[in-house]
C-alpha positions as CSV (number, residue, x, y, z in Angstrom):
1,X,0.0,0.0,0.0
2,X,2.6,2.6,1.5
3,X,4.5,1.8,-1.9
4,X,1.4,3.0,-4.3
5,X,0.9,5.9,-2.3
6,X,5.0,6.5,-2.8
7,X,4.7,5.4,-6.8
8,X,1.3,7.6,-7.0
9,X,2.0,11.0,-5.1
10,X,3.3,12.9,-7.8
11,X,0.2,11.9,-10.4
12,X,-1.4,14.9,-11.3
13,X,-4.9,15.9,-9.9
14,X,-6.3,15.5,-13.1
15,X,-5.0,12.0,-14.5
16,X,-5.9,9.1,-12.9
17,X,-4.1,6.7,-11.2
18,X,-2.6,3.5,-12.0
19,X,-4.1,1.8,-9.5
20,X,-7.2,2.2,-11.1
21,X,-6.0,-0.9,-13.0
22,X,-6.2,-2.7,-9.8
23,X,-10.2,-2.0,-9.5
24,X,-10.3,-3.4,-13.0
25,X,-11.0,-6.6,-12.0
26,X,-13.7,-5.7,-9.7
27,X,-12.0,-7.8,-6.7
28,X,-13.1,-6.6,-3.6
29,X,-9.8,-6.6,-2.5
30,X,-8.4,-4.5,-5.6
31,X,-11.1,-2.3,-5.1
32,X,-10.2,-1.9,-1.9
33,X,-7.2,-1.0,-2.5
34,X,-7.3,1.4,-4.9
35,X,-10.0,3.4,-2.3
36,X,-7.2,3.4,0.2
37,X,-4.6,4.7,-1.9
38,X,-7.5,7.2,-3.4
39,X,-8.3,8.5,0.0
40,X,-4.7,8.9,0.9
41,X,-3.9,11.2,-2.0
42,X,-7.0,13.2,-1.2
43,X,-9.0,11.6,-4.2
44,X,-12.7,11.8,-4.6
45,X,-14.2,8.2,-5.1
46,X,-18.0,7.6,-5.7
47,X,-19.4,5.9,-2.7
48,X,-20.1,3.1,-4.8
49,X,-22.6,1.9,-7.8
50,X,-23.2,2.7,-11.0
51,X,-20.6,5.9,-10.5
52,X,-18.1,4.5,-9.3
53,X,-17.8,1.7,-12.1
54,X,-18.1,4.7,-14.8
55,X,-15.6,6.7,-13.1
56,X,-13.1,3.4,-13.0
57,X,-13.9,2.5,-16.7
58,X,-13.3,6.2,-17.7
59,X,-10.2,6.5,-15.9
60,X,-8.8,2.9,-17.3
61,X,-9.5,4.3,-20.8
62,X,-8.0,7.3,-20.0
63,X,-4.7,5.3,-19.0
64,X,-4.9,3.1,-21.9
65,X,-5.2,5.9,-24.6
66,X,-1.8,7.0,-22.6
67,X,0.4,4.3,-23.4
């Protein structure tokens, strides 16, 4: 965890982070995750729903369009 937060930190506000990637699967664990390091950065997450999975597929897009 303390090593995403390390690898993340400097992401701008308005790109997304690569532990979006993690959520991708939809683990409850990943998801998890990716909240933790989302809340510790100061990131707004959905509560949960139909939002949330838009914002994750947006942002996944957004990092694959990247590469």
């Amino acid at each position: 965890m303390d090593l995403l937060v390390l690898v993340e930190r400097d992401t701008a506000a308005d790109s997304p982070l690569w532990s979006v990637m993690l959520a991708a699967a939809r683990d409850g664990t990943a998801l998890r995750r990716h909240r933790d390091v989302s809340a510790r950065l100061s990131r707004f997450l959905p509560v949960g729903g139909t939002e949330l999975i838009d914002q994750l597929a947006v942002e996944r897009n957004q990092l694959h369009r990247q590469r």
